[in-house]
MIVEX-65909 format. One record per residue: residue in one letter; x, y, z of N, C-alpha, C in turn; residue number from 0. Coordinates in steps of 0.001 Angstrom, whole numbers. Example, Ala and Ser with C-alpha at 12.3 -4.5 7.8 and 13.67 -1.06 7.14 Angstrom:
<atoms>
ATOM   type       nc1       nc2       nc3      cac1      cac2      cac3       cc1       cc2       cc3   seq
ATOM      A     13190     -5690      7800     12300     -4500      7800     13200     -3300      7800     0
ATOM      S     12850     -2250      7080     13670     -1060      7140     12900        30      7870     1
</atoms>
This chain:
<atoms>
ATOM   type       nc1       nc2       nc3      cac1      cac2      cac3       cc1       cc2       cc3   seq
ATOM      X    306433     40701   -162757    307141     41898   -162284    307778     41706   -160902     0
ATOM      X    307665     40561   -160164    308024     40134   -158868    309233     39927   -159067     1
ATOM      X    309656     39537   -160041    311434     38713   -159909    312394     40838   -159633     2
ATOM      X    313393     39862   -158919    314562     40717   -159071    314440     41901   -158340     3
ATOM      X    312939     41902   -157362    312504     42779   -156186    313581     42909   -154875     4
ATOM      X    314354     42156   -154807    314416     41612   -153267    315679     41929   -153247     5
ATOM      X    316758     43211   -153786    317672     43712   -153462    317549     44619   -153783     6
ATOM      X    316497     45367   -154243    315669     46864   -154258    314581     47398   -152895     7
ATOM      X    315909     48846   -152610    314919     49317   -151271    314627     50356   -151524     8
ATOM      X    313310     50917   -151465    312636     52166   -151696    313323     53142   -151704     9
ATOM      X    313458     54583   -152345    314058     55142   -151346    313170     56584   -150851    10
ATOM      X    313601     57341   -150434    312471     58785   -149924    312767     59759   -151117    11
ATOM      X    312110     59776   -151918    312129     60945   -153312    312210     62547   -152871    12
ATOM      X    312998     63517   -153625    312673     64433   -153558    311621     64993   -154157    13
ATOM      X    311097     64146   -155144    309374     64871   -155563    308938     63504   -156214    14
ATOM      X    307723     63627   -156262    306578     62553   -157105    306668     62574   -158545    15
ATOM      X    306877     63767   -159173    306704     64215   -160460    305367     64412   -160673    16
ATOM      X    304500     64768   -159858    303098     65030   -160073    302896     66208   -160448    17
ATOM      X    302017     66201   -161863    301360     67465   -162126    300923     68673   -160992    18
ATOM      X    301644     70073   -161326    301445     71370   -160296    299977     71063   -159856    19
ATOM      X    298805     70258   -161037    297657     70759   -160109    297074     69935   -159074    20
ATOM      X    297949     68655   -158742    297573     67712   -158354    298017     68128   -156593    21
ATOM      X    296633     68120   -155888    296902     68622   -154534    296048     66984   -153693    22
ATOM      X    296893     67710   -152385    296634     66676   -151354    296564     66651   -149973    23
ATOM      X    296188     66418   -149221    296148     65993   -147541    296736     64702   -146922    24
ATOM      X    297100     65553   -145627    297427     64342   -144482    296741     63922   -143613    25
ATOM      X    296894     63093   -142624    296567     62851   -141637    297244     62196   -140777    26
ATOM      X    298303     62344   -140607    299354     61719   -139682    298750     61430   -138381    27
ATOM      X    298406     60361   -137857    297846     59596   -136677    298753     58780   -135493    28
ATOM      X    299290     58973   -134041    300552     58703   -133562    299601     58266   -131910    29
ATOM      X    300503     57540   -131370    300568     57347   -130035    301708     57959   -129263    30
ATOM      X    301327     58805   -128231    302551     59465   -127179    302007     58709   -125969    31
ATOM      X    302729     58032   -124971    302233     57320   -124154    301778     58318   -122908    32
ATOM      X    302767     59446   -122648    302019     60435   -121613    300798     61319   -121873    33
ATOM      X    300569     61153   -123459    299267     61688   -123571    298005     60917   -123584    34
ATOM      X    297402     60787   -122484    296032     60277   -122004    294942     60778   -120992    35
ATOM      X    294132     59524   -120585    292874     60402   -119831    293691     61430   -118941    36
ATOM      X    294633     61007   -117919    294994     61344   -117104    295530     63351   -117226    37
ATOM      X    295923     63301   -118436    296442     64101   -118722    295567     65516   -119333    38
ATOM      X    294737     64658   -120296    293528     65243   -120758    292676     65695   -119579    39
ATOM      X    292510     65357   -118087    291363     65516   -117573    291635     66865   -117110    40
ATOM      X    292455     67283   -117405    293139     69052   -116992    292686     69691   -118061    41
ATOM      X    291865     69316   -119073    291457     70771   -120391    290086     70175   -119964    42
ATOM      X    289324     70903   -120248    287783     71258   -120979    288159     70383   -122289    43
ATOM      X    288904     70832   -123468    288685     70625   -124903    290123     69569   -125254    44
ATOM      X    289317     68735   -125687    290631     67591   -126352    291586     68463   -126963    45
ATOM      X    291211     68642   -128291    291872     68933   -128921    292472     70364   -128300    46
ATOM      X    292661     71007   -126895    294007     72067   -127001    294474     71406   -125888    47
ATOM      X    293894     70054   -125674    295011     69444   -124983    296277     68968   -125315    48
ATOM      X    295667     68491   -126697    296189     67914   -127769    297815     69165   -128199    49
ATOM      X    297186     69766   -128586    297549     71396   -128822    299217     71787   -127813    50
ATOM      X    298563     71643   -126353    299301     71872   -125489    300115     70985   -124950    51
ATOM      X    299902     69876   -125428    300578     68852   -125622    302086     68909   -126189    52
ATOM      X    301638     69008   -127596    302754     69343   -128729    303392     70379   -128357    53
ATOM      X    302730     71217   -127973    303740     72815   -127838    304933     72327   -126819    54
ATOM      X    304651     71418   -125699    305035     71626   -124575    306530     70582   -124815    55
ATOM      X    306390     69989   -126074    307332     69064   -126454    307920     69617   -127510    56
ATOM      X    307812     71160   -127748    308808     71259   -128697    307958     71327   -130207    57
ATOM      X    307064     70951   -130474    306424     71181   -131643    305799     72216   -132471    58
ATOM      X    306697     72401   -133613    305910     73592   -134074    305935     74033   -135979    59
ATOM      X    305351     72813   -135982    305351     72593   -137501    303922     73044   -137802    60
ATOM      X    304087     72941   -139432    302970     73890   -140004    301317     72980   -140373    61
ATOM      X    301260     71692   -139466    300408     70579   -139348    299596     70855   -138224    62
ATOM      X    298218     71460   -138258    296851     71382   -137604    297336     69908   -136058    63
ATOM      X    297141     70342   -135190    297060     68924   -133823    295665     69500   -133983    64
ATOM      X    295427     67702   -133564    293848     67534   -132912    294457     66100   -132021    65
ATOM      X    292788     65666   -130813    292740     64663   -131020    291887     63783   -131158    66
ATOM      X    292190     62431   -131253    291790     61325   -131999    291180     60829   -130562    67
ATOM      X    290366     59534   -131196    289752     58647   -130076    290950     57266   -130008    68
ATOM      X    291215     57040   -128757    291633     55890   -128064    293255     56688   -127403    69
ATOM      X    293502     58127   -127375    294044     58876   -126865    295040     59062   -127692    70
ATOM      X    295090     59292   -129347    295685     59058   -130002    295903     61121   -130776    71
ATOM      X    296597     60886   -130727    296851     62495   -131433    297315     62433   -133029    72
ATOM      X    296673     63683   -133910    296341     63862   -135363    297093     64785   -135266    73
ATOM      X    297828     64980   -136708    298687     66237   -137581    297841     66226   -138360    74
ATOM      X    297501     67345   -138697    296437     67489   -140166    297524     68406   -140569    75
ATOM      X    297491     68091   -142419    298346     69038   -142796    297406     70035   -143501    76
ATOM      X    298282     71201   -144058    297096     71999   -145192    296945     71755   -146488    77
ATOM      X    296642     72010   -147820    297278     71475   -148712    298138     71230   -148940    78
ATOM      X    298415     70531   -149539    299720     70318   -150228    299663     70319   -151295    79
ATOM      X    301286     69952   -152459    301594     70143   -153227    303041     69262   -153538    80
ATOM      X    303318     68346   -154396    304760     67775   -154858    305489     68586   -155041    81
ATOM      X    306670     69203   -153981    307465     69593   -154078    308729     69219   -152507    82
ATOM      X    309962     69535   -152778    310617     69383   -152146    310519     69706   -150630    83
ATOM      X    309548     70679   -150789    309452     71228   -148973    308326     70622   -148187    84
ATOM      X    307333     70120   -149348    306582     69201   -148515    307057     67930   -147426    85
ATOM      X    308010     67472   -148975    308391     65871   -148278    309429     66371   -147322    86
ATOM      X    310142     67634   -147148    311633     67778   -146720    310110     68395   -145003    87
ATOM      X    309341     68472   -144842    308519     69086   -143392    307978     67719   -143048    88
ATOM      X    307313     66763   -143995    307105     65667   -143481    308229     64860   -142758    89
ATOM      X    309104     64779   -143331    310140     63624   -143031    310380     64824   -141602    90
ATOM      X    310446     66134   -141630    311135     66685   -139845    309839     66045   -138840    91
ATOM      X    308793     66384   -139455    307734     65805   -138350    307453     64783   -138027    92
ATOM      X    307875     63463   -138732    307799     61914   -138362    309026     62112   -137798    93
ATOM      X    310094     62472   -137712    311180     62155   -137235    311237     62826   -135559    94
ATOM      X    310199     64058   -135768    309803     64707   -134491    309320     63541   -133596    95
ATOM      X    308216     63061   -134180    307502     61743   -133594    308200     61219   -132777    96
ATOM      X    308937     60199   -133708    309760     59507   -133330    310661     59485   -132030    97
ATOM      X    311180     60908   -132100    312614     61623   -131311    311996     61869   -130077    98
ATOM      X    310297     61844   -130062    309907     61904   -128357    309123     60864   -128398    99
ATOM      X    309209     59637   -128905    308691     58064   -128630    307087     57901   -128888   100
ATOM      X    306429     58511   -130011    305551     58349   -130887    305779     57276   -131923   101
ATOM      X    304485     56494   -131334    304370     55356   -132030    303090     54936   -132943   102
ATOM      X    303177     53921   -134190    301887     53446   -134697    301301     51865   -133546   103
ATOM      X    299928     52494   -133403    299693     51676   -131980    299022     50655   -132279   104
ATOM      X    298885     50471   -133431    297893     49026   -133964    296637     49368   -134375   105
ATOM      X    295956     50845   -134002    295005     51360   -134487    294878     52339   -134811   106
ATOM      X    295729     53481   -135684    295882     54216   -136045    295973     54484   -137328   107
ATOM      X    295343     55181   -137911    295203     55075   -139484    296113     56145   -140367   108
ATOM      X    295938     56565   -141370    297274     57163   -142060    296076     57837   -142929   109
ATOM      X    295549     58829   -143738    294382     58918   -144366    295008     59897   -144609   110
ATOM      X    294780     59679   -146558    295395     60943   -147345    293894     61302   -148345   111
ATOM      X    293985     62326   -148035    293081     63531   -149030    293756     63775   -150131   112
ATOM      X    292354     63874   -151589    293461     64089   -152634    292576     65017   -153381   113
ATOM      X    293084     65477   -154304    291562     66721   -154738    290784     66369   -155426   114
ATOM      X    289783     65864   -155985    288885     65452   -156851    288616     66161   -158244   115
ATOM      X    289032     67271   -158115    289385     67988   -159706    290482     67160   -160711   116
ATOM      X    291269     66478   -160395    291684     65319   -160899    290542     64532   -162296   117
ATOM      X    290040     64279   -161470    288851     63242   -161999    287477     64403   -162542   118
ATOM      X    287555     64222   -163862    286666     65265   -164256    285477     65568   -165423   119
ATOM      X    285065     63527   -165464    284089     63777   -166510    283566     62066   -165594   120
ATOM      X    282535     62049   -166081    281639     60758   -165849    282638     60119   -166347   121
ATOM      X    283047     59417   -167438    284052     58390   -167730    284824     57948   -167020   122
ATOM      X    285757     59001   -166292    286717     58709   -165518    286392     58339   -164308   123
ATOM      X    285433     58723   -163810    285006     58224   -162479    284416     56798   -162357   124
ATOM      X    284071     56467   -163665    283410     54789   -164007    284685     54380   -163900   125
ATOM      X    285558     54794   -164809    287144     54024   -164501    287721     53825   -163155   126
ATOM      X    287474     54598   -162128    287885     54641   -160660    287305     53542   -160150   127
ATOM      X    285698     53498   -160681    285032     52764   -159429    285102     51567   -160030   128
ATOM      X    285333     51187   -161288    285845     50008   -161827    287190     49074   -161113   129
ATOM      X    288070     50422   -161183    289723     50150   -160762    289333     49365   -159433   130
ATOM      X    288549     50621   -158702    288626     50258   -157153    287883     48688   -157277   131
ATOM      X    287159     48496   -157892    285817     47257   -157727    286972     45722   -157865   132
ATOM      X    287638     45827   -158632    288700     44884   -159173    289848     44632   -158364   133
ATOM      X    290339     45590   -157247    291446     45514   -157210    291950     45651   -155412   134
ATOM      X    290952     46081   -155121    290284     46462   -153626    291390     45268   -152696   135
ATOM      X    291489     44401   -152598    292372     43310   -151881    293958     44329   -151989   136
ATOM      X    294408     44113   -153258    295574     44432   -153666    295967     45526   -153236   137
ATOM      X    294734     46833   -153142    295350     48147   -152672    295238     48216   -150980   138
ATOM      X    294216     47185   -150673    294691     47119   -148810    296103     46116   -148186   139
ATOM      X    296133     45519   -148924    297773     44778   -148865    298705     46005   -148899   140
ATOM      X    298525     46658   -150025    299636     47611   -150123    299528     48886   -149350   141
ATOM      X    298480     49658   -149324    298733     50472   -147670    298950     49773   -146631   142
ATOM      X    298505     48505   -146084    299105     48221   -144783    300802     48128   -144796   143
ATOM      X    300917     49122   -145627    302110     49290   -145277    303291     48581   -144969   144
ATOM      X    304032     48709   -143345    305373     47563   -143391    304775     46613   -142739   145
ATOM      X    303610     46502   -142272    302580     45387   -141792    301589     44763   -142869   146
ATOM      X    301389     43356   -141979    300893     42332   -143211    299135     42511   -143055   147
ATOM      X    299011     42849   -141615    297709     42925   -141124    297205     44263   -141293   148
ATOM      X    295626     44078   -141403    295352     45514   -141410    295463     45855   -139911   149
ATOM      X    295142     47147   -139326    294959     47999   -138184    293826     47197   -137673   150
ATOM      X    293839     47498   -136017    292302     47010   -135137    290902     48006   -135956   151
ATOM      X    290098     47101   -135907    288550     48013   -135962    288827     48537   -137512   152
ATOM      X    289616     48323   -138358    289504     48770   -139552    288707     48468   -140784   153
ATOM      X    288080     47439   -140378    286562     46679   -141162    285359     47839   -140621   154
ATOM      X    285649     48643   -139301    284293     49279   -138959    284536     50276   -139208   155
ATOM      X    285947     51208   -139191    285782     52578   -139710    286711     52621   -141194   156
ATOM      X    287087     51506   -142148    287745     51425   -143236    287100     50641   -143885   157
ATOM      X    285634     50638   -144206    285267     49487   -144414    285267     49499   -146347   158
ATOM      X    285517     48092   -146493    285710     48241   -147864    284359     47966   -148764   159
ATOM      X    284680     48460   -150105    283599     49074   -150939    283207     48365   -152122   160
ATOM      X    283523     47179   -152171    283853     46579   -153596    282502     46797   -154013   161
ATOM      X    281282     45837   -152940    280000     45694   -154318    279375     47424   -154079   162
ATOM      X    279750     48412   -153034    279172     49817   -153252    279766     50547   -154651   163
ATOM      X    280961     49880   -155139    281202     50340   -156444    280328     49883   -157475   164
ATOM      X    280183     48260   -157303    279459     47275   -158344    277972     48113   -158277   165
ATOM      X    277303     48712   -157379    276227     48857   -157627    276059     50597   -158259   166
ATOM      X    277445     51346   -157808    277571     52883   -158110    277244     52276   -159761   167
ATOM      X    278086     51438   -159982    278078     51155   -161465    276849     50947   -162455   168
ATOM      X    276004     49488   -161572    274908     49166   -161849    273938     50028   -162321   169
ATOM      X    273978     51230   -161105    273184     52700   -160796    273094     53701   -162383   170
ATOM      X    274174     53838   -162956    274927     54105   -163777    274211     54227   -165149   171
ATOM      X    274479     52573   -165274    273472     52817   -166535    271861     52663   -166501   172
ATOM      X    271587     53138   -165411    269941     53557   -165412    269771     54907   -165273   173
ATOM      X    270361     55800   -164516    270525     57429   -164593    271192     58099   -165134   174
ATOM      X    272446     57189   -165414    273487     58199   -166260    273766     59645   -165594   175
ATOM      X    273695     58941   -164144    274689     59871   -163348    275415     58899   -162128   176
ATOM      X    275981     59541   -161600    277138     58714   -160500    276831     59266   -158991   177
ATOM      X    275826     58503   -158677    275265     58669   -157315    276003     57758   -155848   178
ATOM      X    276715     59103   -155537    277706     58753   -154458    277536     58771   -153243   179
ATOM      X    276081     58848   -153079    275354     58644   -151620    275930     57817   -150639   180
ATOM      X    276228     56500   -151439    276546     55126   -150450    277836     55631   -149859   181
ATOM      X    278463     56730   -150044    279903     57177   -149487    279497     58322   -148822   182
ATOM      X    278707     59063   -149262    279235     60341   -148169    277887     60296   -146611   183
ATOM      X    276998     59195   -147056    276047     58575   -145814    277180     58379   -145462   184
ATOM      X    278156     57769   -144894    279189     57073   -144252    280218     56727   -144464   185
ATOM      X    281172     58261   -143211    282397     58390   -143584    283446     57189   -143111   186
ATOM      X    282662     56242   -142299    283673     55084   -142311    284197     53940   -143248   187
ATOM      X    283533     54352   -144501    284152     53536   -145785    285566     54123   -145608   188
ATOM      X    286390     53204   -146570    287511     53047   -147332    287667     54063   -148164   189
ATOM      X    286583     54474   -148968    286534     55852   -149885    285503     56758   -149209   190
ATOM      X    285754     57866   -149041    284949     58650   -148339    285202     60592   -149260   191
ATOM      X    284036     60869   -149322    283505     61869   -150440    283358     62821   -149494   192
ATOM      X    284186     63789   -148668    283944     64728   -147162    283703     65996   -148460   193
ATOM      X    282044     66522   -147559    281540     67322   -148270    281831     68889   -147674   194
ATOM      X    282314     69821   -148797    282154     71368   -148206    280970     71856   -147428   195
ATOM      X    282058     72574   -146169    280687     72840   -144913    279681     73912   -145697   196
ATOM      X    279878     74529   -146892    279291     75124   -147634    277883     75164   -148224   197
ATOM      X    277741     73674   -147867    276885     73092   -149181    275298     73396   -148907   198
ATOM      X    274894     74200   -149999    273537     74261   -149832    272566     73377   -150252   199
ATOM      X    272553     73240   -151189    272153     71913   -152294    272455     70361   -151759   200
ATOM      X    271624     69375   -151426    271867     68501   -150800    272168     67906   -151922   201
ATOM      X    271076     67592   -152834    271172     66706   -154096    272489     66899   -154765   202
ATOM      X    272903     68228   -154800    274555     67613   -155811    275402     67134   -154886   203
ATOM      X    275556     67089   -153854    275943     66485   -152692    276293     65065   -152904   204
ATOM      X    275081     64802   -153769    274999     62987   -153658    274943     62484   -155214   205
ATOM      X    275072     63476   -155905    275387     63194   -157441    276604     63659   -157788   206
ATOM      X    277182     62429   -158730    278343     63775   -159513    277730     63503   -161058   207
ATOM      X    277632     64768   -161318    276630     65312   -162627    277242     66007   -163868   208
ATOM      X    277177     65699   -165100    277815     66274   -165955    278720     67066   -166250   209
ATOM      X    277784     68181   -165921    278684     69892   -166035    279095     70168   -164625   210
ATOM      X    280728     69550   -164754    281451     69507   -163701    281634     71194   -163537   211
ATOM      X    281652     72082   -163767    281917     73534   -163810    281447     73729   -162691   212
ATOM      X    280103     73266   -162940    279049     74130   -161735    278453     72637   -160249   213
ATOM      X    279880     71219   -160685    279827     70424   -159524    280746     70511   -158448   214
ATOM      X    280984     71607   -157952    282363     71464   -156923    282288     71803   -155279   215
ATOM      X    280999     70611   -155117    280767     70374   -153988    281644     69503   -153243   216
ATOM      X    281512     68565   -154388    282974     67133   -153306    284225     67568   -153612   217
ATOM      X    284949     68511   -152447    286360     68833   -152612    287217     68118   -152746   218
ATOM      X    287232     66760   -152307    288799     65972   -152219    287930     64560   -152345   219
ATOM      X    288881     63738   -152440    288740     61843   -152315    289466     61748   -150922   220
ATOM      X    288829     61423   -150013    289624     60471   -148756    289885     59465   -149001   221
ATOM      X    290904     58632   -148764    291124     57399   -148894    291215     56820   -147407   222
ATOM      X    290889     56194   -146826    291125     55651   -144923    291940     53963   -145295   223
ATOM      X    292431     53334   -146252    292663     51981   -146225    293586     52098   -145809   224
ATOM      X    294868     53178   -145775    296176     52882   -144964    296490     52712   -143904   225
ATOM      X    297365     52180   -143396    297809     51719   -141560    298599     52956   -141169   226
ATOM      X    298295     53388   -140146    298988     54474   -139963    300636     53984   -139554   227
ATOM      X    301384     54887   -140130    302885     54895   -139915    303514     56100   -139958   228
ATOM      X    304818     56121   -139184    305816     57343   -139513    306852     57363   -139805   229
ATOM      X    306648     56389   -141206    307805     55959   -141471    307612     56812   -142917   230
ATOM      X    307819     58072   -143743    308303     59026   -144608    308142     58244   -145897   231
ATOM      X    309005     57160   -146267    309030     56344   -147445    307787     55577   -147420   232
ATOM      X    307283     55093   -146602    305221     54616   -146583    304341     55414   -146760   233
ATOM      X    304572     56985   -146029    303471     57776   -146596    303890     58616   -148033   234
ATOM      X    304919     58772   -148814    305487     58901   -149884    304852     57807   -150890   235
ATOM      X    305099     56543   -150556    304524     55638   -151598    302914     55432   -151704   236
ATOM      X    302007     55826   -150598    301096     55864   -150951    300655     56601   -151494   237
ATOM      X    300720     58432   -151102    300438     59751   -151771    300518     59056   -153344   238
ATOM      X    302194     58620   -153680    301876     58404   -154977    301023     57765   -155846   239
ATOM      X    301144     56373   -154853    299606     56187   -155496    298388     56402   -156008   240
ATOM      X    297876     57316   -154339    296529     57301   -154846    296452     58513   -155726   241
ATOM      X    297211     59487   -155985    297143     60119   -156827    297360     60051   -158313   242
ATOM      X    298034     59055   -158589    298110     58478   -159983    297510     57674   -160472   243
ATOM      X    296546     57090   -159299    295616     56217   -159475    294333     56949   -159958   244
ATOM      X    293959     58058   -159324    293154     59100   -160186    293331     59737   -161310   245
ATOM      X    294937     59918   -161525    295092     60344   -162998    295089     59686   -163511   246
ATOM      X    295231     58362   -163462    295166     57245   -164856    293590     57090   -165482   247
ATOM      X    292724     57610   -164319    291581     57510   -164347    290649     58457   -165593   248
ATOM      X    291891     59471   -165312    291277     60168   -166233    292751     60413   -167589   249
ATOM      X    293252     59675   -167583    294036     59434   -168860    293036     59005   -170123   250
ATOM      X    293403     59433   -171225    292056     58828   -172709    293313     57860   -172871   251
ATOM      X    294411     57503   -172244    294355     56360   -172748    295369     55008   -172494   252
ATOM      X    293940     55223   -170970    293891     54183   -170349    293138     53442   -171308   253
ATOM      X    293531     51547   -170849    293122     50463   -171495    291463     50476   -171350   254
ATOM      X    290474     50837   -171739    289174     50895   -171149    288528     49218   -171907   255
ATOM      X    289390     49199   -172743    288971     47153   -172773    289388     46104   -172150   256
ATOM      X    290540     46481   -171666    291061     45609   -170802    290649     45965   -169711   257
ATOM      X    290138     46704   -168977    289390     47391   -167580    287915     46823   -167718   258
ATOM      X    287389     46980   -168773    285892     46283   -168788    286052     44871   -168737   259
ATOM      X    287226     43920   -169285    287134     42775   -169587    287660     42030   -167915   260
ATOM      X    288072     42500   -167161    288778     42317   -166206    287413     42450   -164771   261
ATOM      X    287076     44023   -165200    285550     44251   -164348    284852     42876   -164505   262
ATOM      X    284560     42424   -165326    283448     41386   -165897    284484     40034   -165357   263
ATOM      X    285338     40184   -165488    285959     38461   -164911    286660     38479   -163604   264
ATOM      X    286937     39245   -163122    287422     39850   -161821    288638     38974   -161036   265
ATOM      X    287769     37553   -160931    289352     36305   -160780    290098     36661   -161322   266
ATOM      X    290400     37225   -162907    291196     36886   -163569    292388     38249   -163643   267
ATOM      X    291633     38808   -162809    292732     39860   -162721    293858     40012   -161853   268
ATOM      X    295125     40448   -161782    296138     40195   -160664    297167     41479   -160259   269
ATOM      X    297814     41994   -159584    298177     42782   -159043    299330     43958   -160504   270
ATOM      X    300136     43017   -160809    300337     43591   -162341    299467     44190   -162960   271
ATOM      X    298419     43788   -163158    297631     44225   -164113    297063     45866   -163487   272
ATOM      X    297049     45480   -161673    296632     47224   -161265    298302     48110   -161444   273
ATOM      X    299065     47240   -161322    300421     48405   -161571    300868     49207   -163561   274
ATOM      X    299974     48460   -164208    300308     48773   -165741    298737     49368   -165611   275
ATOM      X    297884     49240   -165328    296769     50936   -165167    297334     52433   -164665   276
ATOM      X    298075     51610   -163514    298052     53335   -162722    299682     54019   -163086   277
ATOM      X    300143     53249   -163325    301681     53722   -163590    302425     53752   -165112   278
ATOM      X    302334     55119   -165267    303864     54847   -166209    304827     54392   -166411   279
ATOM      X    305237     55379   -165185    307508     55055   -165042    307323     53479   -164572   280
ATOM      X    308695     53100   -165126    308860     51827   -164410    309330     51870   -163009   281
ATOM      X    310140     53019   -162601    310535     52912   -161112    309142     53100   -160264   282
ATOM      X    308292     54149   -160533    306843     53786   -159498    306376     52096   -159306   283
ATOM      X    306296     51724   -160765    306223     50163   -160621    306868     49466   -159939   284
ATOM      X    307805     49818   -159747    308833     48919   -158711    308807     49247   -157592   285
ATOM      X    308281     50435   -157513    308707     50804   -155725    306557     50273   -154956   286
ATOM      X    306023     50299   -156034    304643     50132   -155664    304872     48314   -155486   287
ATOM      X    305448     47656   -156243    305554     46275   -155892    306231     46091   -154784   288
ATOM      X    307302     46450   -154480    308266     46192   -153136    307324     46343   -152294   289
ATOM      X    306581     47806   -152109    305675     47794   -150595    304671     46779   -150655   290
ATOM      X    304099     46129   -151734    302933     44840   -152083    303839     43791   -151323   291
ATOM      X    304960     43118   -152080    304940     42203   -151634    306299     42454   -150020   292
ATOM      X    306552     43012   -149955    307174     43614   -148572    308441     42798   -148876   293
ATOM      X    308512     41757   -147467    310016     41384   -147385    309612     39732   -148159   294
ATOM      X    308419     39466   -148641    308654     38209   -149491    308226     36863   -148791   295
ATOM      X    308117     37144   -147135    307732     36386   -146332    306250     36122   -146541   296
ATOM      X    305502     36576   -147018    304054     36153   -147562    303101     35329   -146636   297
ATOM      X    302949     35674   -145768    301947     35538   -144499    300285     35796   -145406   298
ATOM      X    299311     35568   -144569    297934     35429   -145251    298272     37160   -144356   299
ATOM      X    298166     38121   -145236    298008     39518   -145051    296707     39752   -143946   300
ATOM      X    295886     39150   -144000    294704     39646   -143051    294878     38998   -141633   301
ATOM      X    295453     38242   -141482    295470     37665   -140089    296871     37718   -139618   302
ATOM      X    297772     37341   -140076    299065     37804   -139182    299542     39079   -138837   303
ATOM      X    300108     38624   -137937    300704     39720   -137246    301952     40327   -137349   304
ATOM      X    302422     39257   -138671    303496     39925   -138408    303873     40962   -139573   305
ATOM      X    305386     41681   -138939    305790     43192   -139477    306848     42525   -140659   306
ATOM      X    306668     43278   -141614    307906     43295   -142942    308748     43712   -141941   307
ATOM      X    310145     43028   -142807    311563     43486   -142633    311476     44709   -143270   308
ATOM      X    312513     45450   -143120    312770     46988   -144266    312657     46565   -145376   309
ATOM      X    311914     47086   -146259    312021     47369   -147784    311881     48545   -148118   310
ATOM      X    312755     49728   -147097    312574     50453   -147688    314350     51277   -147312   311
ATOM      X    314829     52366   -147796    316251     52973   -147254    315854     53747   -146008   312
</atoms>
């Protein structure tokens, strides 16, 4: 599926085509260079420094400010939803960024929330943690985005999950339930299970249990593997992802022999093989390969430093 990539540039969609019920979160993560200690040491509270920050520059979009550690300021969005006004408020607010010299600082992460009602029987969630167990390299290549490297410190607060799947699995067929402890003990994984401040019941907390009706403690899937950027067409191609990556999950009909046979040989599986799981259309396929293999220059992804050319409009 690689050939014939390399005069194809992404472009910024007016919608995903995602099912109405398929909801989601942001986390837009930025560097402003006048916002620091110095600046901060005038509030009591970060975050309405943060706050007063943005206001004072003109900001006034419908995205939650907080801030972040290493003096880094957060947009949280509210739900969302695939439609035109989402992507048409995102693209004003990266471009806001931008227009007062907000930058991705090398440690800033990009972390999209997605709803977990998606995924809605034991099966499908074996299929996830399968997907993820197999393929885990391939999907941190492809959020790092227009960079080859991951972000600083992203092994300690992104840390990846492969054998915590292998053993969710293991777990599996001895309880015949899906005990998700090893994620929501610690939100610095790669997949992270953020629980409603609601929750009375610890134990369903840390199970996901049959009769999903009465399981709707774990509101959303975090994902933390992306590099933070504000670049519109990067956080567009991932949303799509990881959200179709959960619906395939729960598609009846997904390959579940070729997913077991692949689980079990794991070498033998290759980046194609995660783009014909999670995708239908052929254009997602194509636009999910372009951001994989970027500008073609093929650096060892974990250690260089260096940035893709555009592959995207």
């Amino acid at each position: 599926m690689k050939e014939n990539l390399e005069d194809f540039y992404i472009p910024y969609r007016k919608t995903l085509d995602l099912p109405k019920n398929v909801t989601f979160g942001l986390e837009v993560e930025f560097k402003m260079d006048p916002f620091n200690d110095s600046y901060k040491s005038n509030f009591i509270d970060e975050d309405n420094a943060a706050r007063v920050f943005m206001k004072d520059i003109g900001y006034g979009y419908n995205y939650d400010v907080e801030c972040e550690i290493n003096d880094h300021i957060e947009l949280v969005s509210p739900v969302l939803t695939d439609n035109d006004k989402t992507w048409e408020e995102l693209d004003n607010i990266l471009t806001f960024i931008k227009n007062n010299d907000g930058y991705y600082s090398g440690k800033c992460g990009a972390h999209i929330h997605v709803g977990k009602h998606i995924i809605n029987d034991i099966d499908s969630w074996l299929n996830f943690f399968k997907l993820w167990y197999i393929f885990e390299d391939d999907i941190f290549r492809f959020t790092n985005g227009e960079n080859y490297k991951l972000r600083q410190n992203a092994q300690f607060n992104s840390r990846k999950i492969d054998n915590i799947c292998r053993i969710i699995i293991n777990d599996y067929k001895l309880l015949k339930e899906i005990d998700v402890s090893y994620l929501t003990k610690n939100k610095y994984n790669c997949i992270n299970f953020p629980a409603s401040l609601d929750c009375k019941n610890t134990d369903e907390l840390l199970m996901i249990k049959g009769n999903f009706k009465d399981n709707n403690i774990l509101n959303t899937v975090e994902f933390r593997s992306p590099n933070g950027t504000i670049n519109p067409v990067i956080w567009q191609e991932n949303v799509n992802f990881f959200t179709k990556l959960m619906l395939s999950c729960a598609n009846k009909n997904l390959d579940k022999e070729r997913l077991e046979y692949l689980y079990n040989n794991k070498s033998l599986a290759n980046v194609d093989d995660l783009v014909s799981f999670v995708f239908e259309d052929e254009f997602d396929k194509k636009c999910f390969l372009r951001q994989y293999y970027k500008d073609f220059s093929n650096p060892d992804f974990k250690f260089s430093d260096e940035r893709s050319m555009p592959f995207w409009k």
